[in-house]
C-alpha positions in Angstrom: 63.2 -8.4 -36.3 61.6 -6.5 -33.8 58.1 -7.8 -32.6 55.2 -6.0 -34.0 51.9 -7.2 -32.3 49.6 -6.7 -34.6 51.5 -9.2 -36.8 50.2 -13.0 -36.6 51.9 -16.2 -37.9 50.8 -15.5 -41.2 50.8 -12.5 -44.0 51.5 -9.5 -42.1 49.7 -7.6 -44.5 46.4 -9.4 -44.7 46.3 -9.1 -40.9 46.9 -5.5 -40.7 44.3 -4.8 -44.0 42.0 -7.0 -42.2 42.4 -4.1 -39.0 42.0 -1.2 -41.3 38.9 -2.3 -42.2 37.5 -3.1 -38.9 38.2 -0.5 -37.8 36.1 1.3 -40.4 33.9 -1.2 -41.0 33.0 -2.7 -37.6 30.0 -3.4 -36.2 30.8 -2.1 -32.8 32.2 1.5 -31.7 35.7 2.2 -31.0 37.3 4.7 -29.4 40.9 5.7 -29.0 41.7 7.8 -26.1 44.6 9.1 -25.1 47.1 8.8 -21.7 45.1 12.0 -20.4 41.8 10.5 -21.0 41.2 12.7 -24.8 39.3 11.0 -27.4 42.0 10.8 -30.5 39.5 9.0 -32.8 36.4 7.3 -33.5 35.3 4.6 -36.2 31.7 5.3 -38.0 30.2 2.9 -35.9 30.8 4.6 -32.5 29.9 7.9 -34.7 26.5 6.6 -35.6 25.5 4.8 -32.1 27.2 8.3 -30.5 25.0 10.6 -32.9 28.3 12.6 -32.6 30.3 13.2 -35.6 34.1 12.0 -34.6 35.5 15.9 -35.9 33.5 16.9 -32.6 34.7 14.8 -30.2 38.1 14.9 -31.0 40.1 16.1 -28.8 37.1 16.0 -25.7 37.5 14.8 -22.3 36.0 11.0 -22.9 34.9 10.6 -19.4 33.0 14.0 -19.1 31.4 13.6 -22.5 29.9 10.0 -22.5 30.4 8.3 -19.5 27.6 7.6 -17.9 26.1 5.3 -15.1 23.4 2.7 -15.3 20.7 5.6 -14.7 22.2 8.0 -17.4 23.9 9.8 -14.0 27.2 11.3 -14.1 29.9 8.6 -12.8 32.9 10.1 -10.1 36.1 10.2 -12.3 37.1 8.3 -8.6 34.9 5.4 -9.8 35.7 4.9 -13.7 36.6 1.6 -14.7 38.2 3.3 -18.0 40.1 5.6 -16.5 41.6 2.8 -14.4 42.8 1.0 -17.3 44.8 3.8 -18.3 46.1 4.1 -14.8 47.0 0.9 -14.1 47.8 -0.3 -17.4 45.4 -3.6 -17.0 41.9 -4.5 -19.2 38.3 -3.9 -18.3 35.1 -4.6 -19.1 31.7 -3.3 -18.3 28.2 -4.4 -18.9 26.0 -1.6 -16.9 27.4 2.0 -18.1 25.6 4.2 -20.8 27.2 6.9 -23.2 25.4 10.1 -23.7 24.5 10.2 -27.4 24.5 13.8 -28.9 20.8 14.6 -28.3 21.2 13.5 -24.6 20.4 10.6 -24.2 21.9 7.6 -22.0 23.0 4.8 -24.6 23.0 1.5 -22.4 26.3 -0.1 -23.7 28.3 -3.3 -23.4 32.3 -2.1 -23.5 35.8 -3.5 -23.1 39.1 -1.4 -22.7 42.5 -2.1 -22.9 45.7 0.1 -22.4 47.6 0.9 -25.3 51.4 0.4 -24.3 54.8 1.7 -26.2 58.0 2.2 -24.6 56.9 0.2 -21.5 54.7 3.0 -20.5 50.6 3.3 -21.2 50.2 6.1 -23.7 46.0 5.8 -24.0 43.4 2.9 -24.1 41.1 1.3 -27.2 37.3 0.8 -26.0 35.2 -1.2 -27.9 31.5 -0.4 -27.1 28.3 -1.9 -28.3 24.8 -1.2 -27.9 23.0 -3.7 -25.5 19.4 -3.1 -26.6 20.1 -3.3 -30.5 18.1 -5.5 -32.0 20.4 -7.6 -34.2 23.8 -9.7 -33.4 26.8 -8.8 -35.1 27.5 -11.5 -38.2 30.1 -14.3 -38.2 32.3 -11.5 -40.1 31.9 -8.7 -37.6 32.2 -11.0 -34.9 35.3 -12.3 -36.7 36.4 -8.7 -36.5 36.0 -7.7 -32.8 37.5 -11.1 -31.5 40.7 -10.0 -34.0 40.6 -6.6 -32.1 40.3 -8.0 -28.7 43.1 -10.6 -29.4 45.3 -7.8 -30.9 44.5 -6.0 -28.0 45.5 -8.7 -25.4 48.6 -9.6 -27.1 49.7 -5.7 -27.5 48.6 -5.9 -23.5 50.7 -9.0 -22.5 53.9 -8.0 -24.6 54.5 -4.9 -23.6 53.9 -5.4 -19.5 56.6 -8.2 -20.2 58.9 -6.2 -22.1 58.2 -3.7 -19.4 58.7 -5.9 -16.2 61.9 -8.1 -18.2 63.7 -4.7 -19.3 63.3 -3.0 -16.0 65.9 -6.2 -14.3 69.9 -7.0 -15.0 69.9 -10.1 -13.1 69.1 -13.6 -14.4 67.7 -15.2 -11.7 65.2 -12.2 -10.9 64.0 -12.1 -14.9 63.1 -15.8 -14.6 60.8 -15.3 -12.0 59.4 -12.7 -13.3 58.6 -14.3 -16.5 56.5 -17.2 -15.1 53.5 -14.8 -13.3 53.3 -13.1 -16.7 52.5 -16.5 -18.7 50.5 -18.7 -16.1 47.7 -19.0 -16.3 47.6 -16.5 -19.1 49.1 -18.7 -21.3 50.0 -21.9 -19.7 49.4 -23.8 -16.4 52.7 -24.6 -15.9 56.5 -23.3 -17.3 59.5 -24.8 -16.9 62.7 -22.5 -17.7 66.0 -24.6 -19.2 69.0 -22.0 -19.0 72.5 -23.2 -21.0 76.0 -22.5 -18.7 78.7 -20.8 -20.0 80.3 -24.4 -19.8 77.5 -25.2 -22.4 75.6 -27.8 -19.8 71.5 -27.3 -19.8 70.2 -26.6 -16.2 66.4 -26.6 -15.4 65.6 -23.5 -13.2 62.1 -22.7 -12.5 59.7 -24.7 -12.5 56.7 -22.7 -12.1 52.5 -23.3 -11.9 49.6 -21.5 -10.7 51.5 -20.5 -7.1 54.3 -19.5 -8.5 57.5 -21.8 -7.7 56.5 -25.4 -6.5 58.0 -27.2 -4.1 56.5 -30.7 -5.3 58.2 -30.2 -8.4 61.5 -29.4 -7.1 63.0 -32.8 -7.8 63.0 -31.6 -12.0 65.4 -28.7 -11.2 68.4 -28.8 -11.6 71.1 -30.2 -14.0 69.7 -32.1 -17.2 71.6 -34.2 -19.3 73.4 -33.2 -22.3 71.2 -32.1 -25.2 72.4 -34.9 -28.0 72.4 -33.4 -31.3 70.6 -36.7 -33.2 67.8 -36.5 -30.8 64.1 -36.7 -32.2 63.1 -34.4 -28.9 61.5 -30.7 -29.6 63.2 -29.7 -25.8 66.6 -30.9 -27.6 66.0 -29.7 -30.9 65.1 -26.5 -29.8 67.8 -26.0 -27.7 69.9 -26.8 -30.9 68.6 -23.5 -33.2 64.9 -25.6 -34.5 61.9 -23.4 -35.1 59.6 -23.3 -32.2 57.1 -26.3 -32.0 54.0 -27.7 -30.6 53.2 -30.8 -29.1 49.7 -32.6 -28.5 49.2 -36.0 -26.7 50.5 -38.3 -29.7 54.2 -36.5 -29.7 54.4 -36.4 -25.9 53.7 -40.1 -26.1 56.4 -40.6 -28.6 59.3 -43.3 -26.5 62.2 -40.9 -25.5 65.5 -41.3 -27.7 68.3 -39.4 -25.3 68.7 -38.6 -22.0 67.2 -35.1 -21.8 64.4 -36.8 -24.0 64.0 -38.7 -21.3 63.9 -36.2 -18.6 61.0 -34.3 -20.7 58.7 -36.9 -21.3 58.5 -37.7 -17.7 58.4 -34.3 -16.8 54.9 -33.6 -19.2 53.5 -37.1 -17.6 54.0 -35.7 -13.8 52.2 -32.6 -14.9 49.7 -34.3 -17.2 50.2 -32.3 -20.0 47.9 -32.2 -22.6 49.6 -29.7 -25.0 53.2 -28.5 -24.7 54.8 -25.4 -26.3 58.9 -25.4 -26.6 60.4 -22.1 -27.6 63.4 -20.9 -27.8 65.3 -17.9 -25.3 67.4 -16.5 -28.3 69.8 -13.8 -28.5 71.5 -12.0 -31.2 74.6 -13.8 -29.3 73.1 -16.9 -29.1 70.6 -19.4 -27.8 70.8 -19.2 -24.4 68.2 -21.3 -23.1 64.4 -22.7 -23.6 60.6 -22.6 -22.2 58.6 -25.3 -22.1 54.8 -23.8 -21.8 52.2 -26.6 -20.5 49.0 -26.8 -20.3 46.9 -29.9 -18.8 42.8 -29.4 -19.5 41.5 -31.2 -22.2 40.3 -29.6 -25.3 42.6 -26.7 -25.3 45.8 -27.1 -27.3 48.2 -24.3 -28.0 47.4 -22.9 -31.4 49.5 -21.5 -34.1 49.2 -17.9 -32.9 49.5 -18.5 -29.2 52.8 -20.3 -30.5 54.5 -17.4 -32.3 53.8 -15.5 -29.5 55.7 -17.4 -26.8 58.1 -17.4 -29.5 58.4 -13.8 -29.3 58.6 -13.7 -25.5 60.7 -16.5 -25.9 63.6 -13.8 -27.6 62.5 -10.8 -25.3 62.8 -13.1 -22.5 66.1 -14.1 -23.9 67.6 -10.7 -24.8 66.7 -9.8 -20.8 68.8 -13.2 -19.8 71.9 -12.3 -22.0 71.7 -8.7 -21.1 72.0 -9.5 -17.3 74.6 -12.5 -17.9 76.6 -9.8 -20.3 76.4 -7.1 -16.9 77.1 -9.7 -14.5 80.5 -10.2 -16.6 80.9 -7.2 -16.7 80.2 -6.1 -13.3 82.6 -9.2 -11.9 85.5 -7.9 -14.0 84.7 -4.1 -12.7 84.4 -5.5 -8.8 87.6 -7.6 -9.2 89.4 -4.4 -11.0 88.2 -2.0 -8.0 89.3 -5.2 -5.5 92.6 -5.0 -6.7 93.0 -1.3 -7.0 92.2 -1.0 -3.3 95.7 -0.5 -1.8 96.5 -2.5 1.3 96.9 -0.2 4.3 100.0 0.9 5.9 101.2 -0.9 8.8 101.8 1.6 11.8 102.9 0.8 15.8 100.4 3.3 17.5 97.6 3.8 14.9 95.0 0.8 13.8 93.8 1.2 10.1 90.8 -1.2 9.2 88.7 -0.9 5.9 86.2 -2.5 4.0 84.8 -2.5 0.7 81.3 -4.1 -0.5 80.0 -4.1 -3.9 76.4 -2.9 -4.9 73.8 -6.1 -4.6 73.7 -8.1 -7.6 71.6 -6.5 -10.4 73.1 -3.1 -9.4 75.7 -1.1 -11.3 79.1 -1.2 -9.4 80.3 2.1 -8.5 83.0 4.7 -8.0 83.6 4.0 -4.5 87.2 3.8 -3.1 89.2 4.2 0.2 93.1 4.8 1.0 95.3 5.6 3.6 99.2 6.3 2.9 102.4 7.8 4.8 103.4 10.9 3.9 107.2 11.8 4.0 107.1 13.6 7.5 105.4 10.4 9.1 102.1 12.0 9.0 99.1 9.6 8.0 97.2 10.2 4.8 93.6 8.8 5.0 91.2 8.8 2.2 87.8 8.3 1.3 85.8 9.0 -1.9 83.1 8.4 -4.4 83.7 8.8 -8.4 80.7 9.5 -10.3 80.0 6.7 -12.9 80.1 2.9 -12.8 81.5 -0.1 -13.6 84.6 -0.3 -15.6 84.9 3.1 -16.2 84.4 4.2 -12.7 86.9 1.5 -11.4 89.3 3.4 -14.7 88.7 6.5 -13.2 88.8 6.0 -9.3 92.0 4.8 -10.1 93.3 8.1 -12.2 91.5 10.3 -9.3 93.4 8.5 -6.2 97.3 8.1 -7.9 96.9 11.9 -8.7 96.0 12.3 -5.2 98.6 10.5 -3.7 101.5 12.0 -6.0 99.6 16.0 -5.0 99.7 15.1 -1.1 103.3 13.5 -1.4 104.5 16.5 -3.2 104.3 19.8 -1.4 103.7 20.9 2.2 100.5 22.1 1.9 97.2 21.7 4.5 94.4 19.4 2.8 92.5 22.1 1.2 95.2 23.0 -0.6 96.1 20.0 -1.9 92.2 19.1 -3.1 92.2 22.5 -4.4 95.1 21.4 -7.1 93.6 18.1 -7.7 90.5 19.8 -8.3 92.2 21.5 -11.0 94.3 18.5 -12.2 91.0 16.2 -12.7 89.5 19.0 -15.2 92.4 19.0 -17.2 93.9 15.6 -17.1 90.8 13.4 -16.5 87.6 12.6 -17.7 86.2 12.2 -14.6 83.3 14.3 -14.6 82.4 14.6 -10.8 83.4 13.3 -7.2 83.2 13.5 -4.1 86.1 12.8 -1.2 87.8 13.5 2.2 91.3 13.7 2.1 92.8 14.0 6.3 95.7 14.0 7.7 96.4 12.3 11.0 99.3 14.0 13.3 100.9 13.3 16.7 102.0 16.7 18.1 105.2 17.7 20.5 102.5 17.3 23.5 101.3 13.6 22.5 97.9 14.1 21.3 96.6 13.1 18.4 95.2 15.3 16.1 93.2 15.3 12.6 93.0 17.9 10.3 90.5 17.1 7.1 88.7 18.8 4.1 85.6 17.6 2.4 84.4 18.1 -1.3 81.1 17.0 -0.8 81.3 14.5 1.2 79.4 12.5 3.8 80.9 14.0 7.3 83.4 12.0 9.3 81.9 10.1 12.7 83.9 10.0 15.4 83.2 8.0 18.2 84.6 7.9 21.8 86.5 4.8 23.4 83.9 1.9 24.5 82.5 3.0 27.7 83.4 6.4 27.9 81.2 9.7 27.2 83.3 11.7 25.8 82.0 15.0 24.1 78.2 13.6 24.7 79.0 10.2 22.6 79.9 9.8 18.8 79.2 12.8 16.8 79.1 13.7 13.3 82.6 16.4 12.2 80.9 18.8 10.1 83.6 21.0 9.5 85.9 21.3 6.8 82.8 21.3 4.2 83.6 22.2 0.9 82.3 21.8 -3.2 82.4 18.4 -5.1 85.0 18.1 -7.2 84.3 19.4 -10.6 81.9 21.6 -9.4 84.2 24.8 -10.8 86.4 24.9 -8.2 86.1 26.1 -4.3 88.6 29.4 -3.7 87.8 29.2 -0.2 87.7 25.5 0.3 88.0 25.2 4.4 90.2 22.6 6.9 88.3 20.9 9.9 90.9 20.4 12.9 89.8 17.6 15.7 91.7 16.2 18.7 91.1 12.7 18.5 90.4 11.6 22.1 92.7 8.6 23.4 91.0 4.9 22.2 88.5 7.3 20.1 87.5 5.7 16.9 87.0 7.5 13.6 84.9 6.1 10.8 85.2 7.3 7.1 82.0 6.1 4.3 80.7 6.4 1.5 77.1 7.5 1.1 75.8 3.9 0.1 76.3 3.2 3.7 73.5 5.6 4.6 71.1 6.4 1.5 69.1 3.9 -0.2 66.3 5.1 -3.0 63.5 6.8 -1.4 65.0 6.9 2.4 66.2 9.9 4.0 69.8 10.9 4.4 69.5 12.8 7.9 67.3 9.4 9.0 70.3 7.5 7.6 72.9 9.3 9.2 71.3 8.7 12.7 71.0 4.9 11.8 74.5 4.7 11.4 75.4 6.6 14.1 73.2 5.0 16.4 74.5 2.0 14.9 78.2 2.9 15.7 78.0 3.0 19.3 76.6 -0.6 19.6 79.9 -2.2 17.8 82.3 0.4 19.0 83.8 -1.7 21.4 84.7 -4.3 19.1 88.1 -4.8 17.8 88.2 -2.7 14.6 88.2 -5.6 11.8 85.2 -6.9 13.9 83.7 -3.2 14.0 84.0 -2.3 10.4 82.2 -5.7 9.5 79.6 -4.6 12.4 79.5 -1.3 10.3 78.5 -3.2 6.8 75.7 -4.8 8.5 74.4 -1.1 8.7 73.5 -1.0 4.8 70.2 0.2 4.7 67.5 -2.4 3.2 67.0 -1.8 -0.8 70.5 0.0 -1.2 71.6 -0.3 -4.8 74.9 1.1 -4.5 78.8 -0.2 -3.3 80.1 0.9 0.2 83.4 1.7 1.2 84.7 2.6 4.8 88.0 3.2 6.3 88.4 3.0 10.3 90.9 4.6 12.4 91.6 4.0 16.5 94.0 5.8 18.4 95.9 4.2 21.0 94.3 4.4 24.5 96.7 5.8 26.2 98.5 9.3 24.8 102.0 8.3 24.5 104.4 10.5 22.8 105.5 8.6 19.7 109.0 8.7 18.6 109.8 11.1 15.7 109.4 10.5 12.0 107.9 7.2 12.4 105.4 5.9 9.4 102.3 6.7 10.4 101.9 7.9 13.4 104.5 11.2 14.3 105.3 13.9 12.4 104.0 17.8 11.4 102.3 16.1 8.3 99.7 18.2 6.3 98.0 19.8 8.8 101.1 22.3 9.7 101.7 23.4 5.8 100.8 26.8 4.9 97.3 26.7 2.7 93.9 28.0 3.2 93.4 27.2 7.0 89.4 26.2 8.3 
């Protein structure tokens, strides 16, 4: 059942009757405005104190229309508390403001705010005003009614900003420490986080206070014993499917009966808990862990509402840890799948081949990413780079269809590379569901003379860098091939999709990427680009293994995507390679008729 925060432990229905009225019946004014700061509605009481019927200020700018100063003097909209707590979604209060009442007057008024959050995102704000000269005090029932307000307030507040912050994460480590600032001191003085393995052990993970992790307290982490079934112990029945529960100093005193009972007990003496909370981290799959909320001044137990909501972000906390254990699977199988569908490169004499391929961080989607190189009948050199929109499994399903149609195009006709992206262009529309991609297919050739040359085409693509032997100058250093540019794949089709044609210089090195080698959210590409090439020229006189993992230490900071590169060097010297040999001689695809750059 989903969580519905103005619901308490007990009758939904009184609670929420008990709002109706309090809303109507309440002693102090309420407002509801909306995310751009438009009053929505207003309760008698706010009417009355206002001397503004609520049809009339419907729909009116609240900060222009009542907010005041101390002096009765227009406030900068820079300067408003209240349209801060729309803005940065967090609660206010103020004691020195006035409201301009309907005959113009300043109304001095006492008033708190809070956001109103849905979707993880603030949609307007409740203010709850009062008037500070008026000469009586609320009664025990109206103040009964504005603390229910303010504590459905705070608890609307606190749930959604952890929804928010948990949903917005896919790995397990990173949503347990996020969960700890959001509940101490809110909640607790101290948490402690028990995660189950898939092995079915109970590890401790966090362990976290009023400065976040502690260090003194690092000796509880780690493995606990197993939770025994028979055990008296709310950490162990808990962990077994019981009903969240709450301790006071009589059960934590209570002589431990297991091993993990154990454990707890002298865990909540080292903290010198006064009152414990244990809730569960549940699933619709399963239980997949536990928090243990302390708290260690006297006089302040956790109550029966404060319980059922840890429950609650107990199970949001608990959907967030199964969601990212359920992508991490996922994402494992995916990376091992595009692992294995990475062919290994062709051996060749003259030519050395080097590549490398690094999965998004952890928490990231893996991607489409994929690299190739293969001989072609002649003896020219295929080499291949690309990047399949989509991600996980299916991109690892569909990188594969993209690169065997490839292979089976380029093996099949004499055609230059245009050509043959130009018919697997077609092919992917109608035999794939790959919606998008983009690629470099070249061709590397030794002519009659000796040389080595490349011809390429790009759909889309990141341009090749090519970079001269270590030590030399060649061409003014390594330089970006721009040539050869064409549409993405499944972009409709390019009729006049070009060929770049290079001489590759003797020892020269070319490099082949993928974008997440140079773009990372809210960086520049044309920045990243000169990183990379600057980059390049510093590890360019490495041997290539050694340079392509000198190239992966490029990734820009904060990338969330997969890289894949493929490296070429040409022998030093220009020796004329034998005929027909794999890789390295031949007319290959450059010399087949097809649209020419």
């Amino acid at each position: 059942m989903a969580f519905d925060p103005l619901q308490g432990p007990g009758d939904p229905g009184d609670e929420q009757q008990l709002l109706s009225s309090a809303f109507t019946g309440l002693a102090a004014g309420l407002l509801l405005i909306d995310a751009g700061g438009r009053i929505l509605a207003a309760n008698p009481r706010a009417e009355a104190l206002l001397g503004r019927p609520a049809a009339a200020m419907v729909g009116a700018d609240a900060h222009d229309l009542l907010h005041r100063g101390p002096t009765g003097a227009r406030v900068p909209r820079s300067q408003c508390l209240l349209l801060a707590v729309s803005e940065q979604a967090r609660p206010a209060w103020g004691e020195t403001d006035s409201f301009l009442t309907g005959d113009g007057r300043a109304l001095p008024v006492r008033w708190s705010a809070a956001p109103v959050m849905h979707g993880g995102r603030t949609v307007g704000l409740a203010i709850l005003f009062a008037d500070v000269a008026g000469s009586s005090a609320p009664d025990g029932r109206e103040a009964a009614r504005i603390d229910l307000l303010e504590d459905l307030t705070e608890r609307l507040t606190l749930v959604s900003a952890i929804t928010e912050v948990l949903s917005e994460t896919l790995d397990v480590e990173e949503a347990v420490d996020l969960l700890g600032p959001l509940l101490v001191p809110r909640l607790a003085d101290w948490v402690a986080v028990d995660l189950r393995t898939a092995e079915g052990e109970v590890r401790r993970v966090a362990v976290l206070g009023p400065e976040g992790r502690s260090s003194a307290l690092e000796a509880w982490r780690g493995p606990l014993p197993s939770p025994t079934a028979l055990s008296r112990s709310a950490l162990v029945r808990v962990l077994h499917g019981a009903e969240p529960v709450v301790l006071g100093t009589r059960e934590m005193a209570e002589p431990p009966d297991a091993p993990l009972a154990a454990v707890q007990v002298g865990f909540l003496r080292a903290l010198g808990a006064t009152s414990a909370a244990v809730v569960p981290l549940t699933s619709a799959r399963e239980i997949t862990g536990a928090v243990t909320a302390v708290r260690t001044g006297p006089g302040h137990p956790f109550n029966e509402q404060e319980l059922a909501l840890l429950a609650d972000i107990g199970h949001r906390a608990g959907v967030a840890i199964d969601n990212a254990r359920l992508f991490g699977e996922q994402r494992d199988i995916a990376t091992a799948m595009q692992h294995h569908l990475l062919t290994e490169l062709p051996h060749s004499p003259d030519l050395q081949l080097a590549a490398r391929y690094q999965p998004a961080p952890a928490g990231s989607r893996v991607g489409g990413d994929w690299y190739d190189a293969f001989p072609l009948r002649d003896g020219a050199t295929a080499l291949v780079i690309g990047d399949v929109i989509g991600h996980d499994l299916q991109a690892a399903a569909r990188m594969a269809q993209l690169r065997n149609i490839l292979r089976a195009l380029a093996w099949d006709r004499h055609e230059a590379p245009a050509a043959v992206v130009a018919r697997l262009d077609d092919a992917m529309t109608s035999l794939t569901d790959v919606p998008m991609a983009t690629m470099i297919l070249a061709c590397v050739e030794a002519p009659a003379d000796g040389s080595w040359r490349l011809r390429w085409t790009s759909a889309g693509h990141p341009p090749p860098l090519l970079l001269p032997a270590a030590g030399t100058q060649s061409r003014g250093g390594a330089r970006y091939l721009e040539a050869g540019q064409g549409l993405v794949l499944g972009a409709g089709g390019d009729p006049d999709r070009p060929n770049g044609v290079e001489d590759l210089p003797a020892g020269s090195t070319l490099l082949l990427f993928t974008d997440g080698l140079v773009e990372a959210p809210g960086t520049d590409l044309g920045a990243g680009l000169e990183r990379l090439r600057s980059h390049a020229m510093g590890v360019v006189g490495l041997p290539l293994e050694e340079f392509c993992d000198g190239i992966l230490r490029a990734v820009p900071p904060g990338s969330t995507d997969d890289t894949a590169l493929l490296a070429l060097r040409v022998p030093p010297e220009r020796l004329r390679p034998p005929p027909n040999r794999t890789g390295s001689a031949g007319s290959g695809l450059a010399d087949r008729p097809g649209p020419q750059g």
